[in-house]
KEDO-942087 format. One record per residue (C-alpha): residue number from 1; residue in one letter; x, y, z. Coordinates in nm, 2 decimals, decimal comma. Layout:
<rs>
<r><seq>NUM</seq><type>A</type><px>X</px><py>Y</py><pz>Z</pz></r>
...
</rs>
This chain:
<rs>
<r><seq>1</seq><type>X</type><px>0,00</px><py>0,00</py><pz>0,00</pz></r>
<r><seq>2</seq><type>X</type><px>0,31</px><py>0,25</py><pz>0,03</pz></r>
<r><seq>3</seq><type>X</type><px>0,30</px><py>0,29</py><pz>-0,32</pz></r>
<r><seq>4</seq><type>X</type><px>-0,05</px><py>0,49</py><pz>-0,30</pz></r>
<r><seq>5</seq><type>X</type><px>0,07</px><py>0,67</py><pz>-0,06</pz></r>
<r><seq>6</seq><type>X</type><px>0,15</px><py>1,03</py><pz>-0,24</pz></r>
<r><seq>7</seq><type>X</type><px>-0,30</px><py>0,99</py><pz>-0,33</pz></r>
<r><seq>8</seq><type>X</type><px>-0,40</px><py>1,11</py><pz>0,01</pz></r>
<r><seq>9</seq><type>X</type><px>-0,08</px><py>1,36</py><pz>-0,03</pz></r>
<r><seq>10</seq><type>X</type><px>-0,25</px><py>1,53</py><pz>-0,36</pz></r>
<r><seq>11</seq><type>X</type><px>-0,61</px><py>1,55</py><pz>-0,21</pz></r>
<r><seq>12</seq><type>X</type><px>-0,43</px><py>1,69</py><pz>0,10</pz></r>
<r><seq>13</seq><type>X</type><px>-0,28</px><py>1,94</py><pz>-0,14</pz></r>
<r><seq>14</seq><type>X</type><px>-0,59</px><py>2,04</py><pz>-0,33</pz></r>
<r><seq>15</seq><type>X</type><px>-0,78</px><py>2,10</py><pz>-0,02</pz></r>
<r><seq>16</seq><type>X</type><px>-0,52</px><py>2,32</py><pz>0,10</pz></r>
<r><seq>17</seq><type>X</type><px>-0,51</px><py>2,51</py><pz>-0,29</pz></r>
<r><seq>18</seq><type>X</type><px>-0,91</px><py>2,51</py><pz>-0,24</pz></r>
<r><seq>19</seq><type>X</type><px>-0,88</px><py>2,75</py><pz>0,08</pz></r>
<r><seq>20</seq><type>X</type><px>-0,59</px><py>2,93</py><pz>-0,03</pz></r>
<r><seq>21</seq><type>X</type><px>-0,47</px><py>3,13</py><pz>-0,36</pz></r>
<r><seq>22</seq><type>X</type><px>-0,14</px><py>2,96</py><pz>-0,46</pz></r>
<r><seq>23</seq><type>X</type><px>0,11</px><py>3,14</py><pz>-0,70</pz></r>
<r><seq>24</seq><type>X</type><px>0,16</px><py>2,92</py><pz>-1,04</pz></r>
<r><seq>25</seq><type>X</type><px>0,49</px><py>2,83</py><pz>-0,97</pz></r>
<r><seq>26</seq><type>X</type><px>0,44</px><py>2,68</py><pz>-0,66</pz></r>
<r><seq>27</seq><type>X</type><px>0,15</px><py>2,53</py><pz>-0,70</pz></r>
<r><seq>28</seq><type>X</type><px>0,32</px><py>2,38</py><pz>-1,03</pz></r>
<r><seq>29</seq><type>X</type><px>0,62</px><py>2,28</py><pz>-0,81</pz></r>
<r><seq>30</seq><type>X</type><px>0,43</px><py>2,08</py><pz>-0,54</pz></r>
<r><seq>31</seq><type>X</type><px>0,27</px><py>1,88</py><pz>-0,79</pz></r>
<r><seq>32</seq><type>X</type><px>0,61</px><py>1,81</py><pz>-0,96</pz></r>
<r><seq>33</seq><type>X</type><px>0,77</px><py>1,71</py><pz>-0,66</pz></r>
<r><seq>34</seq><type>X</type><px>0,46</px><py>1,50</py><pz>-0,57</pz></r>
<r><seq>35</seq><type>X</type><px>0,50</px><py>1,31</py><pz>-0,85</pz></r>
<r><seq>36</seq><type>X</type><px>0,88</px><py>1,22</py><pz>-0,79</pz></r>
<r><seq>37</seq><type>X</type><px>0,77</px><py>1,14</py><pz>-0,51</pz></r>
<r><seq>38</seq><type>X</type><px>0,55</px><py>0,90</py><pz>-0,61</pz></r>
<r><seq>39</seq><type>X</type><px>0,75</px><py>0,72</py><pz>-0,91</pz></r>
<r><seq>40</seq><type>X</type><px>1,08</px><py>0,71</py><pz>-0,60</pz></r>
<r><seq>41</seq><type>X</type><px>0,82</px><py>0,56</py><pz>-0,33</pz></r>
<r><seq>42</seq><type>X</type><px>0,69</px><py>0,26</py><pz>-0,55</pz></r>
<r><seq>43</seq><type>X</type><px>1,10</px><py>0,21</py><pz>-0,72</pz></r>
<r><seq>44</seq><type>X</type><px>1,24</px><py>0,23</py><pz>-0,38</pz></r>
<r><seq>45</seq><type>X</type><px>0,97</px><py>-0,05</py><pz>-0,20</pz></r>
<r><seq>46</seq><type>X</type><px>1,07</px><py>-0,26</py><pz>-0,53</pz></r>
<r><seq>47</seq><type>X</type><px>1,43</px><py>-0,23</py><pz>-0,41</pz></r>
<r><seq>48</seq><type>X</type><px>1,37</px><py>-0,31</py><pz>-0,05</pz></r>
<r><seq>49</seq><type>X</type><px>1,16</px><py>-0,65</py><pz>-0,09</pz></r>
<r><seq>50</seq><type>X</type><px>1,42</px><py>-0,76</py><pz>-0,31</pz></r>
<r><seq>51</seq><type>X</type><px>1,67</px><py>-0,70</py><pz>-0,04</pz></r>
<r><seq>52</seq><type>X</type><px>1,84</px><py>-0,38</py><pz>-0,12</pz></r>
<r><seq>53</seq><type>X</type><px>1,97</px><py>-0,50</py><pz>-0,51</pz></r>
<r><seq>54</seq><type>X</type><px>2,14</px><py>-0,22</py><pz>-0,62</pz></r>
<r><seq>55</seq><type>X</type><px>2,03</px><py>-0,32</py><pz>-1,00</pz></r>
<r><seq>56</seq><type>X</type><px>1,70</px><py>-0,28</py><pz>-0,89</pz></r>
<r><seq>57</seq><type>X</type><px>1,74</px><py>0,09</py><pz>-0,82</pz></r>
<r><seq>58</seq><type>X</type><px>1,89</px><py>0,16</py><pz>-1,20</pz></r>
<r><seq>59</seq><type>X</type><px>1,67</px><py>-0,04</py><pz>-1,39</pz></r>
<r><seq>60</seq><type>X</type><px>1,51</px><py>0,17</py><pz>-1,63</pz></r>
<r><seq>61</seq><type>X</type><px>1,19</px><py>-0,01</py><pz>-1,69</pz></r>
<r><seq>62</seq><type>X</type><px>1,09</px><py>-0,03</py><pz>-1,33</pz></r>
<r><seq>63</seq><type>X</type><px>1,07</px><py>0,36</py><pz>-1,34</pz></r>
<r><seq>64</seq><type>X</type><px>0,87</px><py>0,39</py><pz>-1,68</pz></r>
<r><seq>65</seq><type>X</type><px>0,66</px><py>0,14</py><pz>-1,56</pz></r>
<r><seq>66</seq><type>X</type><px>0,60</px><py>0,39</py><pz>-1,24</pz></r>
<r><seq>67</seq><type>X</type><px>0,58</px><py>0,68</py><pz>-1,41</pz></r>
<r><seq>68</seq><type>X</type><px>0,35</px><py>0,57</py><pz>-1,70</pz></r>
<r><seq>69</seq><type>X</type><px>0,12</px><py>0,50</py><pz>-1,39</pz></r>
<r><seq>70</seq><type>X</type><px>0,12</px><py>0,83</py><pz>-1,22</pz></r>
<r><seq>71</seq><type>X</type><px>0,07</px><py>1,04</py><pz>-1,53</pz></r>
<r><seq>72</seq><type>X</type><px>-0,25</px><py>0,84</py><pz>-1,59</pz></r>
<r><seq>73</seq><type>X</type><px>-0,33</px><py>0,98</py><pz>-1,26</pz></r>
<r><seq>74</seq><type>X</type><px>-0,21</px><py>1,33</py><pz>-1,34</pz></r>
<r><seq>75</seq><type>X</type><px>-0,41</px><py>1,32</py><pz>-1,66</pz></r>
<r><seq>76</seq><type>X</type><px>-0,75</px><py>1,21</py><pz>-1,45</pz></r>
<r><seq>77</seq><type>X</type><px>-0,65</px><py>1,51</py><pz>-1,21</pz></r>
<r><seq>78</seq><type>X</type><px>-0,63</px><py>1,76</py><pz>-1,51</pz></r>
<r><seq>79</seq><type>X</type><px>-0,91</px><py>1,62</py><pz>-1,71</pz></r>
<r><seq>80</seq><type>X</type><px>-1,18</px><py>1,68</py><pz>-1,44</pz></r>
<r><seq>81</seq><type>X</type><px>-1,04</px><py>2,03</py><pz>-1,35</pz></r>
<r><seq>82</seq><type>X</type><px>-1,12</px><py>2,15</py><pz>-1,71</pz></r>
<r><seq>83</seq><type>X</type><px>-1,46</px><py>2,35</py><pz>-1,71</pz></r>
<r><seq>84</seq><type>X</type><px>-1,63</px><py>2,10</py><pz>-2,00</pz></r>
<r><seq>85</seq><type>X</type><px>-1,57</px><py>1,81</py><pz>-1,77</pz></r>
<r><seq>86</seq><type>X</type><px>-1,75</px><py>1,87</py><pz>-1,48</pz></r>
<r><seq>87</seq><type>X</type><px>-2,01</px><py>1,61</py><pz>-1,55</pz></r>
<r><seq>88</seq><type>X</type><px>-1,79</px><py>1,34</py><pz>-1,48</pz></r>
<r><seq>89</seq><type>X</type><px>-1,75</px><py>1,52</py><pz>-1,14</pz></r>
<r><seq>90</seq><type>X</type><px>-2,12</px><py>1,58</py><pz>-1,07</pz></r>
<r><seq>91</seq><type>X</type><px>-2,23</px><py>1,21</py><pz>-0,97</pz></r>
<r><seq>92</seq><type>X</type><px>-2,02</px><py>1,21</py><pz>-0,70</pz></r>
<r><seq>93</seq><type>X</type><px>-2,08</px><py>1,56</py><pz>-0,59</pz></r>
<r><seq>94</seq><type>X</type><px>-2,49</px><py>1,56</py><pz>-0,59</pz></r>
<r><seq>95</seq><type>X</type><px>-2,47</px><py>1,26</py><pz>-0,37</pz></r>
<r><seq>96</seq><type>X</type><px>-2,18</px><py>1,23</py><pz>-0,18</pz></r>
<r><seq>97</seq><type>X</type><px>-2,08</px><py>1,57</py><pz>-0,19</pz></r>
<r><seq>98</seq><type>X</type><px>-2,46</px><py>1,68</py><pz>-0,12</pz></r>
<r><seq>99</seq><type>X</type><px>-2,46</px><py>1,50</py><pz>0,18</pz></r>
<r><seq>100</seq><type>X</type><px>-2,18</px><py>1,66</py><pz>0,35</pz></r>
<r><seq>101</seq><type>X</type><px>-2,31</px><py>2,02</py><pz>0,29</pz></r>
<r><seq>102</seq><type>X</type><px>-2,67</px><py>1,95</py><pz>0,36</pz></r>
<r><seq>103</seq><type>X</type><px>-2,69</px><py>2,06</py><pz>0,70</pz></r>
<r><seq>104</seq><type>X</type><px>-2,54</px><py>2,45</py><pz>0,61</pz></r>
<r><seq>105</seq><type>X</type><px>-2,69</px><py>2,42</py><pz>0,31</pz></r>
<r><seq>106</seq><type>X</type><px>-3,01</px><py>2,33</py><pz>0,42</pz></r>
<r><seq>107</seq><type>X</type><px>-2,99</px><py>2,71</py><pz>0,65</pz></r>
<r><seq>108</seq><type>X</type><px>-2,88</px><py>2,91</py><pz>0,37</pz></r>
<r><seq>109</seq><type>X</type><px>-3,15</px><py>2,80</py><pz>0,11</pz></r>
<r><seq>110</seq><type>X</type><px>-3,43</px><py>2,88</py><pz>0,36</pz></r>
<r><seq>111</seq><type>X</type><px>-3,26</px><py>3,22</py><pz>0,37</pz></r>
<r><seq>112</seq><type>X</type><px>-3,28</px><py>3,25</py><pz>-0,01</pz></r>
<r><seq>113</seq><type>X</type><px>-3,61</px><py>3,16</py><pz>-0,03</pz></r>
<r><seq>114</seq><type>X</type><px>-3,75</px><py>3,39</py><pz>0,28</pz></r>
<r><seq>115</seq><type>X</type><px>-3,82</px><py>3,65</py><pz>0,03</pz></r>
<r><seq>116</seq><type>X</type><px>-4,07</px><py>3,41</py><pz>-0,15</pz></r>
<r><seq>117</seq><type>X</type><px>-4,26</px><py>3,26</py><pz>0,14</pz></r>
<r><seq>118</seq><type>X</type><px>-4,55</px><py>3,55</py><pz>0,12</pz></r>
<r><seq>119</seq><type>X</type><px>-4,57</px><py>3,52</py><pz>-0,25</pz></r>
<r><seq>120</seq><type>X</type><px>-4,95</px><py>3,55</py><pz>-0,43</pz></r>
<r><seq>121</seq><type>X</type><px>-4,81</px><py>3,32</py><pz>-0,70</pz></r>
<r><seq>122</seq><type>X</type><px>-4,97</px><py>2,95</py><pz>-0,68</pz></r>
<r><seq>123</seq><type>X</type><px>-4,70</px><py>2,79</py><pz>-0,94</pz></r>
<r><seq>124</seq><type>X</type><px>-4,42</px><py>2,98</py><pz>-0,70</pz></r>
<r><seq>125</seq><type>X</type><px>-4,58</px><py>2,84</py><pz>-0,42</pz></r>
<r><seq>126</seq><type>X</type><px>-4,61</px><py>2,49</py><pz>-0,52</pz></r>
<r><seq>127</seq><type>X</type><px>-4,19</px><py>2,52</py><pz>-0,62</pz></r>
<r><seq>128</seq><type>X</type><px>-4,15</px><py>2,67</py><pz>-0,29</pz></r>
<r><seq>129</seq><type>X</type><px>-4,30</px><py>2,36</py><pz>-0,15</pz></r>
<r><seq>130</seq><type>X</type><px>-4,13</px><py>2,10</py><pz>-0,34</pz></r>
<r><seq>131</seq><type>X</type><px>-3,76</px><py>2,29</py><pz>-0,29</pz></r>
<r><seq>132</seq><type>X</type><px>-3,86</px><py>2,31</py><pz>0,11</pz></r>
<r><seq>133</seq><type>X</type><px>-3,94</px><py>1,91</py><pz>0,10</pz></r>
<r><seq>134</seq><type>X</type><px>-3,57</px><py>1,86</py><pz>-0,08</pz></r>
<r><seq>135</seq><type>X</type><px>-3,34</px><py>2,12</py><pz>-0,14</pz></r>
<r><seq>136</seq><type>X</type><px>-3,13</px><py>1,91</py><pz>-0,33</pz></r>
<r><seq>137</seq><type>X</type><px>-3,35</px><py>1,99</py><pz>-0,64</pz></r>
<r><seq>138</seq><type>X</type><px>-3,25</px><py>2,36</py><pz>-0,63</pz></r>
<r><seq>139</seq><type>X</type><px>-2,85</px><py>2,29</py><pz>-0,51</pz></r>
<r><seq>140</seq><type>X</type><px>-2,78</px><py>2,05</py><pz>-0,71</pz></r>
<r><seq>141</seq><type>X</type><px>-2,92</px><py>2,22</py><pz>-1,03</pz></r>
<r><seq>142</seq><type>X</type><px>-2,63</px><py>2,48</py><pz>-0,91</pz></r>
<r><seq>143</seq><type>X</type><px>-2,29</px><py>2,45</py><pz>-1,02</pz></r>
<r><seq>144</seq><type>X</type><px>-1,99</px><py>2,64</py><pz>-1,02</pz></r>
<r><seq>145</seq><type>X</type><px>-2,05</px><py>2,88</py><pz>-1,36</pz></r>
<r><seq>146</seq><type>X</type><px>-2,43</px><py>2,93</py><pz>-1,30</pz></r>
<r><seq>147</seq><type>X</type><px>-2,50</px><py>2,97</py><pz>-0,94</pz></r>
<r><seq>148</seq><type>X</type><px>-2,43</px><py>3,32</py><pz>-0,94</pz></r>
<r><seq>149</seq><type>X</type><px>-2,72</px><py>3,35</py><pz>-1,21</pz></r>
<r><seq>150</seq><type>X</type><px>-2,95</px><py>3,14</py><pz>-1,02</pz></r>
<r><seq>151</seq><type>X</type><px>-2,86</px><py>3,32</py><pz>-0,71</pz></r>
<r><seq>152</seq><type>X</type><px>-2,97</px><py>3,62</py><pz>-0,88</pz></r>
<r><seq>153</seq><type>X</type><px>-3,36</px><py>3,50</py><pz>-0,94</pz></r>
<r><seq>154</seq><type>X</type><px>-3,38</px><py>3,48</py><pz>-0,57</pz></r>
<r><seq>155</seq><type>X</type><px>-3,22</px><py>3,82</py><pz>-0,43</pz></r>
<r><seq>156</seq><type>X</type><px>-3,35</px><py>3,99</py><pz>-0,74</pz></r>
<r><seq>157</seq><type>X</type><px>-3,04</px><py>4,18</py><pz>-0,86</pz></r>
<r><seq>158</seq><type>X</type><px>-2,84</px><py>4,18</py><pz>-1,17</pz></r>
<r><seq>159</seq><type>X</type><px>-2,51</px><py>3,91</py><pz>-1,17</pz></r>
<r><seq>160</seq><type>X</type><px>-2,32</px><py>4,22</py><pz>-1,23</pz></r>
<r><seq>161</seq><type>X</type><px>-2,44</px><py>4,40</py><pz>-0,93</pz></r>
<r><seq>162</seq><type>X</type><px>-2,36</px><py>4,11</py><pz>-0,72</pz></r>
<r><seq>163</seq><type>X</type><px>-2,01</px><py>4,24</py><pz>-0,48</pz></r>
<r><seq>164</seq><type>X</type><px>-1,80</px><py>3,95</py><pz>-0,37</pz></r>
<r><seq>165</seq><type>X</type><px>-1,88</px><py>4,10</py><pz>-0,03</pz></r>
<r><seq>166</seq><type>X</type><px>-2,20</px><py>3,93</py><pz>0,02</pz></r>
<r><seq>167</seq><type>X</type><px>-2,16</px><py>3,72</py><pz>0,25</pz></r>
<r><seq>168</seq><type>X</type><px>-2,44</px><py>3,45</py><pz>0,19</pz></r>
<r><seq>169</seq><type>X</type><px>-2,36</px><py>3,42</py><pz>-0,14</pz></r>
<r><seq>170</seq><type>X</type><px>-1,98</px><py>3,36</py><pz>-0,02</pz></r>
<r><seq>171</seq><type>X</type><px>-2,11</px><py>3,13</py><pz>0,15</pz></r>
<r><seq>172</seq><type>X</type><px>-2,36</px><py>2,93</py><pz>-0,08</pz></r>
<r><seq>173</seq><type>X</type><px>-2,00</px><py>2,93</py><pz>-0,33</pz></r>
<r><seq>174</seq><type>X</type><px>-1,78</px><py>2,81</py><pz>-0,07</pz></r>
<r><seq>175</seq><type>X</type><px>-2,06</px><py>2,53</py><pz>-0,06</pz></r>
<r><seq>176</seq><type>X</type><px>-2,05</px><py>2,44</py><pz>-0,42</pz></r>
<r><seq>177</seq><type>X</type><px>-1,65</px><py>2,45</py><pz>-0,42</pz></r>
<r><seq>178</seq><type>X</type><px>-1,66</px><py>2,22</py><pz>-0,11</pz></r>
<r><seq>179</seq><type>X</type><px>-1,92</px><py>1,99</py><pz>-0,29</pz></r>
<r><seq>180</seq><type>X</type><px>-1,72</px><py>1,95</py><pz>-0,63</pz></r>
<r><seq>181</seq><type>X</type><px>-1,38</px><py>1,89</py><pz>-0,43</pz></r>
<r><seq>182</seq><type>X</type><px>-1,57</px><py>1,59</py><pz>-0,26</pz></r>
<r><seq>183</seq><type>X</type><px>-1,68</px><py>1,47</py><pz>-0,61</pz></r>
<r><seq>184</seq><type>X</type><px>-1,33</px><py>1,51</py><pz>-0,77</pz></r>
<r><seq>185</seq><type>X</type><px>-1,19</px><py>1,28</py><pz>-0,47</pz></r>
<r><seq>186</seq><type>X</type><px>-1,43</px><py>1,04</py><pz>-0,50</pz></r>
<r><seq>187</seq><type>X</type><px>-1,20</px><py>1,03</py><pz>-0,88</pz></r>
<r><seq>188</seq><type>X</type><px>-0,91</px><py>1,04</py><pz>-0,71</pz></r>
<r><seq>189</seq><type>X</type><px>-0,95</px><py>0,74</py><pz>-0,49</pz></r>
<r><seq>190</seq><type>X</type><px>-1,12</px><py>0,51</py><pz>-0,78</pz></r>
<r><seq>191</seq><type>X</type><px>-0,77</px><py>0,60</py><pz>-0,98</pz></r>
<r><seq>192</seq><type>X</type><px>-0,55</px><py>0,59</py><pz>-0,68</pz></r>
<r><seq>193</seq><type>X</type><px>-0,68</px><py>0,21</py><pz>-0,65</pz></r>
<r><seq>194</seq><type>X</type><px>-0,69</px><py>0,14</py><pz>-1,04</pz></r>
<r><seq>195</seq><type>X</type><px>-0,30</px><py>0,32</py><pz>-1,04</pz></r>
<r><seq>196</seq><type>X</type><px>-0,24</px><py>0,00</py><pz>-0,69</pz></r>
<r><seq>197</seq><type>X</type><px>-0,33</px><py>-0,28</py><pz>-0,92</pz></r>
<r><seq>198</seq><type>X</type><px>-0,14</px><py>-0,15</py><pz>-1,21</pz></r>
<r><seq>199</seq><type>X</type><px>0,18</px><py>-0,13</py><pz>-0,95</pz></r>
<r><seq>200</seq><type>X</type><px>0,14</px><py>-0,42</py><pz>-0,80</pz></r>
<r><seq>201</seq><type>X</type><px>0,10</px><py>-0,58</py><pz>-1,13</pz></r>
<r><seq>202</seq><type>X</type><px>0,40</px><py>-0,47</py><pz>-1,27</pz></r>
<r><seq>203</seq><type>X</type><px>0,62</px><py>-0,46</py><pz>-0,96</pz></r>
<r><seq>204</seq><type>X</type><px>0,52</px><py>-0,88</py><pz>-0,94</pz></r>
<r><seq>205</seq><type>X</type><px>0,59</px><py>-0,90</py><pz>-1,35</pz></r>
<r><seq>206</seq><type>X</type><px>0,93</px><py>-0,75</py><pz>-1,28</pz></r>
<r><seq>207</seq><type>X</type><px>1,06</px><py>-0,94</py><pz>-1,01</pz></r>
<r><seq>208</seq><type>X</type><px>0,94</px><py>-1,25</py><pz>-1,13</pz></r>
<r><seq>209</seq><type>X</type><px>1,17</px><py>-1,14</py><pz>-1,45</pz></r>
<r><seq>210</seq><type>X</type><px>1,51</px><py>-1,10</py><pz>-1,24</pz></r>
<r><seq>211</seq><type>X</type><px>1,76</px><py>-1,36</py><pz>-1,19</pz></r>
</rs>
């Protein structure tokens, strides 16, 4: 198992880029390092259960082999950052991730919809009533490029007029951002274990090969 463990590293590292505004080049350079991290760990568990060979540690293959693996996993990790993708993101992140944002979601939608509850409008109303019964019908039709719109139909301004400063809709975004980061590590555990059987596959294939 030591060779997954740079997976929990990267989500620990995402979390930490979710909450704070890293420059490029670090950000860039953590990841790099990560990932030699992660080729060394698996090449260097090789060499120790083959009792320290010293061939082991200068075998080529063993550390294409490695590497092949974690850019799979790099590619996964930049492939559901990209904007287009999210939809491979939103399974995970209107059920798991709804679940564990429910409870200050559940708060700030009945603070959204406060301005509605006197409304004469039957067909308001009757969505009022439906949202109120499962708010997951109005949070997860929100996602990160359209909340501020549908934000807008409830406090009645413009997205334009919108300042960062409000601090429920700060909030309701932190939310969202929260709820997709769960999603995207649901991805990266399914690929951390599909990236363990592809190591363990060809750590067995190359030691059964050696002398």
């Amino acid at each position: 198992m030591t060779s997954v463990i740079p997976v929990p590293i990267f989500i620990g590292l995402k979390y930490y880029e979710l909450y704070t505004q890293l420059e490029d080049n670090r950000k860039y350079t953590l990841y790099a390092m990560l990932f030699l991290l992660a080729v060394s760990i698996n090449v260097v568990s090789v060499y120790i259960s083959m009792d320290g060979s010293q061939k082991i540690l200068t075998n080529t293959q063993l550390w294409v082999y490695t590497a092949i693996s974690w850019i799979l996993f790099a590619s996964m990790a930049v492939i559901i950052d990209i904007p287009t993708m999210q939809t491979l993101v939103v399974p995970f992140s209107n059920t798991i991730g709804y679940f564990m944002i429910k409870k200050k979601a559940d708060v700030l939608i009945s603070d959204m919809l406060a301005n509605y509850e006197n409304s004469p409008d039957k067909e308001v109303k009757r969505i009022l009533r439906q949202i109120n019964a499962d708010n997951s019908l109005l949070l997860n039709s929100m996602t990160l490029t359209n909340a501020r719109y549908i934000w807008t139909q409830f406090v009645g301004t413009e997205p334009n007029d919108i300042s960062t400063s409000d601090k429920m809709f700060e909030q309701l975004d932190a939310l969202l951002q929260y709820k997709y980061f769960i999603g995207k590590c649901v991805w990266y555990i399914y690929t951390g274990i599909l990236i363990y059987f592809l190591l363990a596959y060809y750590n067995t294939k190359f030691k059964s090969s050696q002398p």
